[in-house]
C-alpha positions as CSV (number, residue, x, y, z in Angstrom):
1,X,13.4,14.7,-38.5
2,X,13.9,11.0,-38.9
3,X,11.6,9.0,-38.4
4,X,11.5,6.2,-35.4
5,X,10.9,2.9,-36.7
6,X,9.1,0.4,-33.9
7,X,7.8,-2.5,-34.5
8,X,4.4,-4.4,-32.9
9,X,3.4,-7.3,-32.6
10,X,-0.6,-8.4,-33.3
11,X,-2.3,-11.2,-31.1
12,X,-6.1,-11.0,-32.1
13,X,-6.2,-14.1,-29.7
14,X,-9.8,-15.3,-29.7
15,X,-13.5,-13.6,-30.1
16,X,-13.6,-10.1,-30.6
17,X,-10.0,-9.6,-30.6
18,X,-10.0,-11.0,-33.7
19,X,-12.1,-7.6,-34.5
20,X,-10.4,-4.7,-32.1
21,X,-6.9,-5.5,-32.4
22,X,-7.1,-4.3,-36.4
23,X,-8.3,-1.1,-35.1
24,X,-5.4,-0.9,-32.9
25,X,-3.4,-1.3,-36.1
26,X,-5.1,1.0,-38.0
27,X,-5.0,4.0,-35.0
28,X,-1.1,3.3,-35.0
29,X,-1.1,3.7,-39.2
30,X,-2.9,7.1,-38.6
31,X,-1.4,8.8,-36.1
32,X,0.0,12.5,-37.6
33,X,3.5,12.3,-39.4
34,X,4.4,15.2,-37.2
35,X,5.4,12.3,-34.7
36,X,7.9,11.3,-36.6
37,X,6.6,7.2,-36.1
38,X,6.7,4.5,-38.6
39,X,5.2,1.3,-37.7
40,X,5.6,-2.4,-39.1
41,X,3.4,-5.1,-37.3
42,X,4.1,-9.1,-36.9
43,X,0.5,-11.4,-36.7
44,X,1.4,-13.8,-34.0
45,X,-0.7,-16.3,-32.6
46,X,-2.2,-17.3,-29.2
47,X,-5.5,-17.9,-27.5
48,X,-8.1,-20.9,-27.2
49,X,-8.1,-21.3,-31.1
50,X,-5.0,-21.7,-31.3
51,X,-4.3,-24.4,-28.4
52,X,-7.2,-25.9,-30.6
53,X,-5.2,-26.2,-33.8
54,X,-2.2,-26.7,-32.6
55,X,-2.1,-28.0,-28.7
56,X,-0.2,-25.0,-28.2
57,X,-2.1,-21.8,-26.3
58,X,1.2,-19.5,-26.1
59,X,3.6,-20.6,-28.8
60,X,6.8,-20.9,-28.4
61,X,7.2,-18.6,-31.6
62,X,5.1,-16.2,-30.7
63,X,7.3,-15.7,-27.7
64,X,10.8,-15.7,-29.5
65,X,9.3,-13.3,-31.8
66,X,8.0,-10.9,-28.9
67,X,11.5,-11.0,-27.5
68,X,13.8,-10.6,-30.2
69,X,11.8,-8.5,-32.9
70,X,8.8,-6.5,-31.2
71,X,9.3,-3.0,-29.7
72,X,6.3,-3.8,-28.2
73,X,2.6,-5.4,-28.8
74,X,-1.1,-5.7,-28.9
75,X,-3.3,-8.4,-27.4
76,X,-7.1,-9.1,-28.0
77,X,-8.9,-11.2,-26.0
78,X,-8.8,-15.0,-24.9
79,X,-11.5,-17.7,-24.3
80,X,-11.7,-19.6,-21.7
81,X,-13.2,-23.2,-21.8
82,X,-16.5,-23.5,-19.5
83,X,-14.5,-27.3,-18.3
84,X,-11.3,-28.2,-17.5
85,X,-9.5,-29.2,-20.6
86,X,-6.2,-30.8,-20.3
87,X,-2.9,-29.4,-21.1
88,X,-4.9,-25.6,-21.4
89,X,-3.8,-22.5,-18.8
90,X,-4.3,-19.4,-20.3
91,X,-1.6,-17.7,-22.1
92,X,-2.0,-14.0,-21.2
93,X,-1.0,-15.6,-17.7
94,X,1.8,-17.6,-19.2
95,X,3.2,-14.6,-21.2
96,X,3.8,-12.8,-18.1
97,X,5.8,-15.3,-16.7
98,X,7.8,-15.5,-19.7
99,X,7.9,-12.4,-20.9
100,X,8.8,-11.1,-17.3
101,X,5.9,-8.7,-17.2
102,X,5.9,-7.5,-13.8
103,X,3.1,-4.9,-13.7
104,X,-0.1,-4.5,-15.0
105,X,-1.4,-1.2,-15.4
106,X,-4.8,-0.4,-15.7
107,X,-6.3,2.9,-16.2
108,X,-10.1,4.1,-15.4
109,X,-11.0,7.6,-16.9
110,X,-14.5,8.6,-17.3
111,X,-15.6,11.5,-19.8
112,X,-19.0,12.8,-19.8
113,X,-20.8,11.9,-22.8
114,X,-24.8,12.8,-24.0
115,X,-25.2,9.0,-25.4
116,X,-25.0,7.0,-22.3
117,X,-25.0,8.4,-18.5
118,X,-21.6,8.0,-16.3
119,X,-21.8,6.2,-13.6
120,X,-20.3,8.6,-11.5
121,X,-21.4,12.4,-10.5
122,X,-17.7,13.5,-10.6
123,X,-15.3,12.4,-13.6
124,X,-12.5,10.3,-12.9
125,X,-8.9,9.5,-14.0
126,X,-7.3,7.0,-12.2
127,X,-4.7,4.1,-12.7
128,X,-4.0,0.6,-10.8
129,X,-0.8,-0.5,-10.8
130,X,-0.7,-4.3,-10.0
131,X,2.3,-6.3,-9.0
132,X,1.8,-9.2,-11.4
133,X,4.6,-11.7,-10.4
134,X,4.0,-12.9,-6.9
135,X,1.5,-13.2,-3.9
136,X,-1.0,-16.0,-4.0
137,X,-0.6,-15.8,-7.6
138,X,2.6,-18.0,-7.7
139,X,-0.1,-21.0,-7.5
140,X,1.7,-23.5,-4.7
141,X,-1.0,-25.2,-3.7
142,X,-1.6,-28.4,-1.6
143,X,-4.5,-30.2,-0.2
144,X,-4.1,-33.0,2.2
145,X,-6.0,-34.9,5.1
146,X,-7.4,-33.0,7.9
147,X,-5.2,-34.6,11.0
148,X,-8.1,-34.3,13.1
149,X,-9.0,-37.4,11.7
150,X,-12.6,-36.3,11.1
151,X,-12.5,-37.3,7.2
152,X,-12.1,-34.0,6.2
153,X,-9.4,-32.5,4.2
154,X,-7.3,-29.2,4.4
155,X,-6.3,-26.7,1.8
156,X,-3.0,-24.3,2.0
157,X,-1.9,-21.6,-0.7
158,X,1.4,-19.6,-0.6
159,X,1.7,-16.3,-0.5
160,X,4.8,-14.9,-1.3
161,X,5.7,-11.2,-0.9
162,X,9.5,-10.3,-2.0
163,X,11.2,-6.9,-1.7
164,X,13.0,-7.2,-5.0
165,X,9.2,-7.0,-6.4
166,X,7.5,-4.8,-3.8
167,X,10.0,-2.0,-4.6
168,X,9.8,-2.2,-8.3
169,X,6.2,-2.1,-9.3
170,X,6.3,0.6,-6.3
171,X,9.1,2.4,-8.2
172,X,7.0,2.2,-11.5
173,X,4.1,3.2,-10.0
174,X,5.8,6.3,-9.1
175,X,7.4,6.6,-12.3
176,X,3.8,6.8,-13.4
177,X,2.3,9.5,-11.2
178,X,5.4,11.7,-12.5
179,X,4.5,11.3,-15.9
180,X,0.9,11.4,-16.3
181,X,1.6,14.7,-14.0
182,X,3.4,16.0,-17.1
183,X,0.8,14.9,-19.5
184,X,-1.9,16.6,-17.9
185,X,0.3,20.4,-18.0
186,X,1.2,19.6,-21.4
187,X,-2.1,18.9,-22.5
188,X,-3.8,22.0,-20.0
189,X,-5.8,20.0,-18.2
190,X,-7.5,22.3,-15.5
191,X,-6.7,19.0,-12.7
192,X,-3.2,19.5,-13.6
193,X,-3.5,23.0,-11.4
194,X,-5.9,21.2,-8.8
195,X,-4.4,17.3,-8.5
196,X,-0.7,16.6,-7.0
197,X,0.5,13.4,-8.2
198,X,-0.1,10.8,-5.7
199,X,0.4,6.8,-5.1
200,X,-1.8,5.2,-2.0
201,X,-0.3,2.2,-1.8
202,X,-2.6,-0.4,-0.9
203,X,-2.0,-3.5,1.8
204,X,-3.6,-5.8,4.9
205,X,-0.3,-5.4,6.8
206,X,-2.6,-5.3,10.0
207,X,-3.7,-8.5,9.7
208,X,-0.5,-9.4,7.7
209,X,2.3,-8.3,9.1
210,X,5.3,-10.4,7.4
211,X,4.1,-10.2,3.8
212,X,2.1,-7.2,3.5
213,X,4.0,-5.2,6.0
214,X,6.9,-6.4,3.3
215,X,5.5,-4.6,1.0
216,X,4.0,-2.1,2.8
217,X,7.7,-1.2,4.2
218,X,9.4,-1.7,0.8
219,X,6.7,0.1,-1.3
220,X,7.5,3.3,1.3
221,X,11.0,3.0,1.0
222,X,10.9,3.2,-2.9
223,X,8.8,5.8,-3.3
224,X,11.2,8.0,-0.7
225,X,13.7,8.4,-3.2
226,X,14.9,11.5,-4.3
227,X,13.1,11.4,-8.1
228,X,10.0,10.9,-5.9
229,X,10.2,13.3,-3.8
230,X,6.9,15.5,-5.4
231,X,4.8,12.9,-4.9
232,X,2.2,12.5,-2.3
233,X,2.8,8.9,-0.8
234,X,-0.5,6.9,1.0
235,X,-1.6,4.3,2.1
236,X,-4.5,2.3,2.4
237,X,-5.9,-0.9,4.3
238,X,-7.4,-2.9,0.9
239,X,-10.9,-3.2,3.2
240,X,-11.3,0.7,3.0
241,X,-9.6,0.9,-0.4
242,X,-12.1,-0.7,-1.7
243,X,-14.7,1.5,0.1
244,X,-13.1,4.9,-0.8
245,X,-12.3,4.4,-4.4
246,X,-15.5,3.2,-5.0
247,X,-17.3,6.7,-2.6
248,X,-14.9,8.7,-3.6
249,X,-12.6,7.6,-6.9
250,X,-11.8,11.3,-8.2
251,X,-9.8,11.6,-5.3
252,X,-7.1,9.0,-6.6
253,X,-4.4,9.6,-9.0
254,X,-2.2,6.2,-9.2
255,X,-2.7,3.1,-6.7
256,X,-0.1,0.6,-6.2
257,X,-0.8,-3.0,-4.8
258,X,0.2,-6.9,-4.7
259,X,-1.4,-9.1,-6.8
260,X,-4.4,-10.4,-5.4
261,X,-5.9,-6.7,-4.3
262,X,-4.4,-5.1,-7.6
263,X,-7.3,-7.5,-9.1
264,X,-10.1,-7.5,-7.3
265,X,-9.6,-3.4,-7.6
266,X,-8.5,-3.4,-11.3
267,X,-11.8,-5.0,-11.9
268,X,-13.7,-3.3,-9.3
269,X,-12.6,0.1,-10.5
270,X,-14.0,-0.8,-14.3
271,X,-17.4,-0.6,-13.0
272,X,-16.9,2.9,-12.1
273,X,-16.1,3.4,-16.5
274,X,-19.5,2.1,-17.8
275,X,-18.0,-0.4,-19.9
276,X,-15.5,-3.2,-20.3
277,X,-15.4,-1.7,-23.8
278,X,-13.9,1.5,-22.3
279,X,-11.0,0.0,-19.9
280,X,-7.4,-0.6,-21.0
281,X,-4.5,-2.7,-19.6
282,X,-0.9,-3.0,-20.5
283,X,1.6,-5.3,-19.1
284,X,4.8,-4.2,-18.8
285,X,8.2,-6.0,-18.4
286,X,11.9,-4.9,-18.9
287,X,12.0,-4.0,-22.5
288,X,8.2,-5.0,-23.5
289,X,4.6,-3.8,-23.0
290,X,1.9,-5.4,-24.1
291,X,-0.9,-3.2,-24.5
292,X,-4.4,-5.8,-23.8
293,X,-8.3,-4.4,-23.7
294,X,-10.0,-5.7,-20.3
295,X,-13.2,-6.9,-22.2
296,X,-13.3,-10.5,-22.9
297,X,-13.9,-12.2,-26.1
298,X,-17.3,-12.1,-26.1
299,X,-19.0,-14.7,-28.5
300,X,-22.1,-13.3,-28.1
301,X,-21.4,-10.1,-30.6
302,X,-18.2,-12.0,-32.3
303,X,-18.3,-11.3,-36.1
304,X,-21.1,-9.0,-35.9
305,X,-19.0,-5.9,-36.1
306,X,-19.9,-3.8,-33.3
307,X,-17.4,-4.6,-30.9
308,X,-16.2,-1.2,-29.0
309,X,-13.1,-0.7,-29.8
310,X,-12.0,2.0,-27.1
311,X,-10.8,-0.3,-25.0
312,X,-8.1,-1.6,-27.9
313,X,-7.6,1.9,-28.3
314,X,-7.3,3.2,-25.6
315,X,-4.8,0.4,-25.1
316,X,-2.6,1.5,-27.7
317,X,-1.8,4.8,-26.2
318,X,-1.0,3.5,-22.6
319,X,1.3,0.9,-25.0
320,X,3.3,4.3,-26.3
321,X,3.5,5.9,-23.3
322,X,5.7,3.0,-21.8
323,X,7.5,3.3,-25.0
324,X,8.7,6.9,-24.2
325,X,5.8,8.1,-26.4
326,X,3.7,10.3,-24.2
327,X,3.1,12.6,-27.0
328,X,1.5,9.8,-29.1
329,X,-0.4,8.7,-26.1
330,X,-1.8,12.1,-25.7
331,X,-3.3,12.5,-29.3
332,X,-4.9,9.6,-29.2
333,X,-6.5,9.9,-25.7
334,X,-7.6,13.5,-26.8
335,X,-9.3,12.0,-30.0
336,X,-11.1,9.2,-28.0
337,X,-12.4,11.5,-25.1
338,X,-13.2,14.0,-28.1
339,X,-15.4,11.3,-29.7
340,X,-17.4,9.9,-26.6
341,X,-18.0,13.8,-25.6
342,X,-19.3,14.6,-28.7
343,X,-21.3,11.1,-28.5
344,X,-22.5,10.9,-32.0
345,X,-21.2,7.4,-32.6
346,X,-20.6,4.7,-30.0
347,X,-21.2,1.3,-30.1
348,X,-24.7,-0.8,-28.7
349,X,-22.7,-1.9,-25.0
350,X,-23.0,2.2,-24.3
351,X,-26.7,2.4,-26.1
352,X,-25.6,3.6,-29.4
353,X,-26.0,1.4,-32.8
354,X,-22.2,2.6,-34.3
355,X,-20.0,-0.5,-36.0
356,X,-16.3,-1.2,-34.8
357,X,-15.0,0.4,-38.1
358,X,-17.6,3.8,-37.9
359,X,-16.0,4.6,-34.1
360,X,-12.2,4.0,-35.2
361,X,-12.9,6.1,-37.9
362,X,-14.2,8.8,-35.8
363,X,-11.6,8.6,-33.8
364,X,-9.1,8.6,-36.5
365,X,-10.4,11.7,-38.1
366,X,-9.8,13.6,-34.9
367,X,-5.8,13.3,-34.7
């Protein structure tokens, strides 16, 4: 068999990423030669640092080389400055907008593990799909005096819902409940004979009617195409969405929402893991995903060497699977749930003393 020959891109950013993304690296370098992979990596440069040194947070080289070389990449983590500092916005934000990366995807799995308790009776293995393009998010903005005349001052923010959007992070959110569907009766996972795959697609269209009924209407309309048409399709106000994943998460498969609730859940739903230093994230775009942990950079532990690296990790393998690699995904979700069941080594943010390096390894020698 020939070998496939992809190529990554590495952007430690700042902090710890500067410590987890050459785990990442070394997880790709070890997965088994019976995938037939072969790996080169690019260092590229982002991150508070680096708008430090050069006045320049997201390069414009670090983009060029992201489109025209990289199969896909890595990203660490990124500082943010406690004031406002001129000419700084953060470049994860800005590499969506040029990279086109519409969706961010963000799984939450729990695994029941002797070295730190889970935070929920029932395991569960969920994923958020976020539209990241649109909604309040576009950032138009205006503040100007009240015409009362009382002094006072008046603040508006657009929110802008298109159906171009609305049906394709619904339409990839789909594409995901298909395929993780597969994963889980490849792998013989019992919930593949007990769990349908599902999207609830989440909204305020009764409050809402013109933009999240949009996407409310659009989102249905996707996900009624034929290729869809094993999927169970819901829907949920984002008021009881948040209620019900956090009661009752195991019930959820994939959930699909605008920007604004896709982040407030993202990050609500990673209290349900434990740990930052368990949750992944990948955004994905038309020929590109960046695979990016959900911790921050964390100078409190930076250069110290016990960073978790699962997270990174973990990252790596939702990376492949949007790369048409679900059987690289697979081996190295197996080894990480293999290693935090067995619970032998994990890192001090889960109650365990392990290094960076002693839990890669670990992993590693489970492929």
């Amino acid at each position: 068999m020939t070998a496939r020959s992809l190529r990554i891109g590495l952007i430690p950013g700042d902090g710890i990423g500067r410590e987890v993304i050459p785990a990442g690296k070394k997880i790709l370098e070890s997965l088994p030669s019976s995938l037939g992979l072969n790996f080169s990596f690019v260092d590229l440069d982002a991150g508070y640092d680096c708008f430090k040194r050069t006045g320049a947070a997201l390069p414009d080289k670090t983009v060029e080389i992201l489109q025209k070389e990289c199969d896909g990449a890595l990203f660490g983590a990124v500082s943010s400055p406690t004031t406002k500092v001129a000419n700084y916005s953060s470049p994860i934000v800005a590499m969506r907008k040029r990279l086109g990366l519409y969706a961010n995807v963000r799984p939450c799995k729990t695994v029941l593990s002797p070295a730190f308790p889970s935070p929920t009776k029932t395991p569960i293995d969920l994923v958020i799909v976020r539209e990241n393009t649109e909604d309040l998010y576009v950032k138009e903005e205006r503040t100007y005096p009240d015409p009362s005349g009382d002094g006072g001052q008046i603040a508006e923010a657009i929110k802008r819902i298109s159906s171009k959007a609305s049906w394709r992070i619904a339409d990839i959110a789909g594409q995901i409940a298909l395929r993780r569907h597969k994963m889980r009766i490849a792998s013989g996972s019992e919930v593949s004979h007990t769990k349908s795959p599902m999207v609830t697609i989440t909204h305020k269209s009764n409050v809402l009617s013109q933009t999240d009924g949009l996407f409310r209407s659009t989102a249905r309309e996707a996900l009624s195409q034929p290729q869809f048409s094993s999927l169970k399709v819901e829907e949920q106000i984002v008021d009881s969405m948040v209620y019900k994943l956090f009661l009752q998460p195991e019930y959820y498969d994939v959930i699909v929402a605008p920007n604004l609730y896709g982040d407030l859940l993202s990050d609500g739903s990673a209290a349900l893991v434990g740990s930052l230093g368990l949750v992944p994230s990948a955004n994905v775009g038309e020929g590109i995903v960046i695979g990016e942990p959900c911790h921050g950079s964390a100078p409190d532990i930076e250069g110290k060497g016990i960073a978790n690296p699962i997270a990174t990790i973990r990252s790596v393998g939702v990376m492949l699977e949007f790369m048409d690699l679900p059987e690289a995904a697979e081996a190295i979700y197996k080894a990480v749930d293999a290693s935090l069941m067995e619970g032998k080594l994990v890192t001090p943010d889960l109650g365990g003393q392990a290094t960076t390096e002693e839990v890669t390894n670990d992993i590693i020698k489970r492929f």
